[in-house]
PLY file of the C-alpha trace (Angstrom):
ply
format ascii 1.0
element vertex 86
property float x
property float y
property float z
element edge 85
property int vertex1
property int vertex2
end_header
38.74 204.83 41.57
40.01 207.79 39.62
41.71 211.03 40.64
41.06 213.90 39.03
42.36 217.33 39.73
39.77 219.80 39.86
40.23 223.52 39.87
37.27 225.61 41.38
36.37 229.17 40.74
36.22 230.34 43.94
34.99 233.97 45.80
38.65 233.54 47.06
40.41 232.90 43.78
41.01 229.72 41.55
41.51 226.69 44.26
42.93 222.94 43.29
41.75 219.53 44.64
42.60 216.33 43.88
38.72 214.31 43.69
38.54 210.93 43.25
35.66 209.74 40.85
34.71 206.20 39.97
34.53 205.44 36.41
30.87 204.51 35.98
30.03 207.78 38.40
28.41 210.97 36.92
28.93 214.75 38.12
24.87 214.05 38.51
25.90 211.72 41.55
29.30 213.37 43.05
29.42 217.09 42.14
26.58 218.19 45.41
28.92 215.68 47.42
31.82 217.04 45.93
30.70 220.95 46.78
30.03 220.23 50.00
33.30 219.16 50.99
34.94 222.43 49.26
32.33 224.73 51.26
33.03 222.78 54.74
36.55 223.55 53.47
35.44 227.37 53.59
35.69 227.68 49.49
32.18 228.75 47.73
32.53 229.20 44.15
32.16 232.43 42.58
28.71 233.78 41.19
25.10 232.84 41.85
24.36 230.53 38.66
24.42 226.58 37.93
27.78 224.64 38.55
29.50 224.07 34.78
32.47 221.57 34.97
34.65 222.55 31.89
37.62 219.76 30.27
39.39 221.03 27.32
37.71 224.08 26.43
34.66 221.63 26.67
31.29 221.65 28.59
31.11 218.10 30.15
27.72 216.35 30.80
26.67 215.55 33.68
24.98 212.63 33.01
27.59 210.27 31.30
30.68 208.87 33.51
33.85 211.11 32.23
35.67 208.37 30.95
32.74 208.01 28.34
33.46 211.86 27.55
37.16 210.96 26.81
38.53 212.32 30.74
41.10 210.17 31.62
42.19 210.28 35.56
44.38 212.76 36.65
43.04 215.13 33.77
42.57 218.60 34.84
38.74 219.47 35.31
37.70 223.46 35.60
34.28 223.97 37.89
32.82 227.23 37.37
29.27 228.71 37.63
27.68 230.19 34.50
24.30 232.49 35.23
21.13 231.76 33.82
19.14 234.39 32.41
15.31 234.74 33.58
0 1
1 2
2 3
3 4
4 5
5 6
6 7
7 8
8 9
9 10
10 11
11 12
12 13
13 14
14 15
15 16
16 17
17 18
18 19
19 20
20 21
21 22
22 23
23 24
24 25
25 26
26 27
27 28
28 29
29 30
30 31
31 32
32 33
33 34
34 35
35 36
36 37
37 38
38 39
39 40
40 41
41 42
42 43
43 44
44 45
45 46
46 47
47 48
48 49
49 50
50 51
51 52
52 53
53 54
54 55
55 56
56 57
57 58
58 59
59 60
60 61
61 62
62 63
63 64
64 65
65 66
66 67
67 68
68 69
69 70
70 71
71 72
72 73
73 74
74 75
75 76
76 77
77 78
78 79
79 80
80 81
81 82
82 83
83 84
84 85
């Protein structure tokens, strides 16, 4: 298992965690799990839109494991939200 450390763009300001991701795992599988943990924590992040997880100035997908998108563990991951318009 992978650690990665993941900054979140919280209501209360940028906050870091270390997350630990398996290598074949997609943000599809662990990102709910991994937002729940940060709210029971008491950290929401910022803004009402869809969770984006950003890696060197890069949009990652959710679908394909991150070290198929070139993350390598202990890489610094950005989680944001980005709005959608409708």
């Amino acid at each position: 298992m992978a650690k990665y450390q993941m900054y979140f763009d919280t209501v209360r300001g940028e906050t870091k965690y270390n997350v630990d991701i398996d290598e074949d795992e997609n943000l599809n599988v662990v990102l709910d799990e991994i937002l729940f943990d940060l709210r029971e924590r008491g950290d929401v992040l910022q803004g009402d839109g869809e969770p984006e997880v950003n890696w060197n100035n890069q949009s990652l997908d959710f679908s394909l494991p991150l070290p198929k998108q070139g993350v390598r563990p202990n890489d610094v991951l950005r989680v944001s939200t980005i709005s959608t318009n409708g």
